[in-house]
C-alpha positions in Angstrom: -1.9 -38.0 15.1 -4.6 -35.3 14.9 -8.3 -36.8 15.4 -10.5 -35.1 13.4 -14.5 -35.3 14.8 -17.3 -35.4 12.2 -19.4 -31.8 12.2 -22.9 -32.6 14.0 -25.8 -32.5 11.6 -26.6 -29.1 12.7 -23.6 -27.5 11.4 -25.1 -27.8 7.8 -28.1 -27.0 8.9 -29.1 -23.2 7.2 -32.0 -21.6 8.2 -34.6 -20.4 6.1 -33.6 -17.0 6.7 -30.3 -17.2 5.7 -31.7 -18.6 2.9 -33.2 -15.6 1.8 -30.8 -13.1 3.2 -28.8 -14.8 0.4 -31.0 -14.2 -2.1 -31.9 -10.7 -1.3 -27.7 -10.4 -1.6 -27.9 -11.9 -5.1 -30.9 -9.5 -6.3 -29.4 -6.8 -5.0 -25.7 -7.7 -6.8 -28.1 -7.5 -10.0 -29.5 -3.8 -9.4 -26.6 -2.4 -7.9 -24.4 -3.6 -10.6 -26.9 -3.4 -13.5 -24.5 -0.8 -15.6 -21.4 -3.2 -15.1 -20.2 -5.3 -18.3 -19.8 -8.2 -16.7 -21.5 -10.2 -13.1 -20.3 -13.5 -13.1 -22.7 -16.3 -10.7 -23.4 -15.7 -7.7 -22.0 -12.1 -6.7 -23.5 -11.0 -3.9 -23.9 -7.0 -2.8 -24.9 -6.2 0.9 -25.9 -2.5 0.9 -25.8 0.2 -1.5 -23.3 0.8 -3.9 -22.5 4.1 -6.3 -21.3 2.5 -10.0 -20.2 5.0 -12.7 -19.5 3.0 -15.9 -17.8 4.8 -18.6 -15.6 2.3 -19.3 -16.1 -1.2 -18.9 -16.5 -3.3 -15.5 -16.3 -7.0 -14.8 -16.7 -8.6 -11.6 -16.0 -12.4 -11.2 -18.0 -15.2 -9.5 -18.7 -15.1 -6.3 -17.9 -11.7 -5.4 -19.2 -10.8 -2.4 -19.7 -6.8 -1.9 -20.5 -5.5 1.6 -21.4 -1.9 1.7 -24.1 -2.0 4.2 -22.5 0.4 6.9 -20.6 2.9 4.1 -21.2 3.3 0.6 -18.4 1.8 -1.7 -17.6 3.5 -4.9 -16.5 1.6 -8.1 -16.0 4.5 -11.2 -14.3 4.1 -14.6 -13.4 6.8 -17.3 -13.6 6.3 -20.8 -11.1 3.3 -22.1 -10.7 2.3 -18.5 -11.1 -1.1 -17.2 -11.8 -2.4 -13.9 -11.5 -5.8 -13.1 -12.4 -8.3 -10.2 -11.3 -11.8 -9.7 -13.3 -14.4 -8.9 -14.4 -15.2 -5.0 -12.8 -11.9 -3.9 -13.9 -9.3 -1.1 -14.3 -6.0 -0.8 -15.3 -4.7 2.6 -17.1 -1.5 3.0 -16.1 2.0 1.8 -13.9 1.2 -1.0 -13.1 3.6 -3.5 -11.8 2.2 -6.7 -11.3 4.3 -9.8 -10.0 3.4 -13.0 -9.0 5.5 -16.2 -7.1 2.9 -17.7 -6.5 -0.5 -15.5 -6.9 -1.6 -12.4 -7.0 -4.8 -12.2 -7.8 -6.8 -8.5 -7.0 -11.2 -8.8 -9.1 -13.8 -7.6 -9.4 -14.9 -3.8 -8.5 -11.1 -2.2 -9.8 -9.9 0.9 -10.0 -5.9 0.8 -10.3 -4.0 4.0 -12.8 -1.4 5.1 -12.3 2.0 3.1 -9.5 1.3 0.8 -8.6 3.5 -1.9 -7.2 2.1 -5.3 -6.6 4.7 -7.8 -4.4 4.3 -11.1 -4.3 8.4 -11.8 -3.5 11.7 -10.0 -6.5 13.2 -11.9 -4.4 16.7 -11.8 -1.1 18.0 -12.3 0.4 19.7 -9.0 1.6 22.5 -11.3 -1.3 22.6 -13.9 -4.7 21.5 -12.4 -6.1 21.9 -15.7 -3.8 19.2 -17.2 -4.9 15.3 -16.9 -1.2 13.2 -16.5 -1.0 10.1 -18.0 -2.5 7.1 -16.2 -0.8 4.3 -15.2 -2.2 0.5 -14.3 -2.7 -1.2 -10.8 -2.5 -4.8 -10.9 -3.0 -6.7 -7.6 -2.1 -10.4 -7.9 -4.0 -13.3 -6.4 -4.7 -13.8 -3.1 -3.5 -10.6 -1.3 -5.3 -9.3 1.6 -5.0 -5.4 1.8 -5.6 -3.7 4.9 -8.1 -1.5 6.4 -7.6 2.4 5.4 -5.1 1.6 2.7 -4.6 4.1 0.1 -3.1 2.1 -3.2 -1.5 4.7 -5.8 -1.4 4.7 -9.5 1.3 2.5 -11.2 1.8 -0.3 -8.3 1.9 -3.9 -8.9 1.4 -5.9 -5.6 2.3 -9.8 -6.2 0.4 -13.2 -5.4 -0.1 -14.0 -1.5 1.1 -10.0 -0.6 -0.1 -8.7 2.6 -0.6 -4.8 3.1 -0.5 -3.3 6.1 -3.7 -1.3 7.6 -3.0 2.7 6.9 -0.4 1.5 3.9 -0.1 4.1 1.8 1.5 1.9 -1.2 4.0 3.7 -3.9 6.3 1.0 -4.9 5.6 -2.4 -6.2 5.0 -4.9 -3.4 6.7 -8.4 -4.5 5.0 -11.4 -4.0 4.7 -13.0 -0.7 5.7 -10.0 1.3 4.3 -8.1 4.4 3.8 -4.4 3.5 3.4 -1.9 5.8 4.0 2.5 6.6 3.4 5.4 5.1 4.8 4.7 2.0 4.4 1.3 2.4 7.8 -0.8 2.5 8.2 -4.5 2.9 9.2 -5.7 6.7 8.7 -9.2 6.2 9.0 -12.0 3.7 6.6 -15.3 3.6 
């Protein structure tokens, strides 16, 4: 049987300055993410962060942002949509563009300059010519590694793990470990 020992009073203890670190967090969550659609409670943004809104935006509750060593990048085109879940992470450095969907679940942890993009922006032939745009949905719960690069038209499942310097392709089912360049499962949960 598995003691467990109660916490000592100074574990709940917070200090006033981490009091208002937190709050300075929550202020800046409002001006950094003024031009978003949505901020749900409590979002916090550490650092700065570049938003380009020419779709629509909407972040869940208790989103916590850190961009205080690189500056992350959250764009949408015209008709896209770009959506956080609710108590998810995004470390800093991401890059997250969306022309029609992408579309991150609640609880993820995202690693330190990730890429999520859901169009090529070019042709390889034509450079002129825009090809058509396909949706990234990342499921609940999935932690993506550090350096990832997720392409346009990939569907990672609830509880997925990828790999740090994925470069991800192919849908990743659920409960899988992802990993290479391009990103293949090696392990099932």
């Amino acid at each position: 049987m598995i003691h467990v020992l109660p916490r000592s009073p100074a574990y709940y203890w917070r200090s006033p300055f981490e009091t208002v670190r937190k709050v300075r967090e929550w202020l800046g969550a409002r001006l950094w993410l003024r031009s978003c659609d949505e901020v749900g409670a409590w979002t916090r943004v550490t650092g700065k962060i570049f938003v380009q809104n020419g779709g629509r935006i909407r972040i869940g509750e208790r989103v916590q942002l850190l961009s205080h060593y690189a500056h992350s990048v959250f764009a949408t085109f015209p008709g896209g949509l770009l959506e956080i879940g609710d108590r998810t992470v995004l470390n800093y450095g991401v890059d997250i563009c969306a022309t029609k969907l992408v579309r991150i679940g609640a609880d993820c942890l995202i690693g330190t300059h990730v890429i999520i993009l859901d169009s090529d922006f070019h042709e390889v032939a034509d450079h002129s010519r825009l090809p058509e745009s396909r949706p990234v949905l990342i499921g609940n719960r999935v932690w993506i590694g550090n350096r990832a690069t997720i392409l346009p038209g990939v569907t990672i499942g609830d509880d997925a793990v990828v790999g740090a310097g994925s470069v991800v392709m192919s849908d990743v089912p659920a409960r899988t470990l992802a990993m290479g360049n391009p990103a293949r499962v090696i392990k099932k949960f």
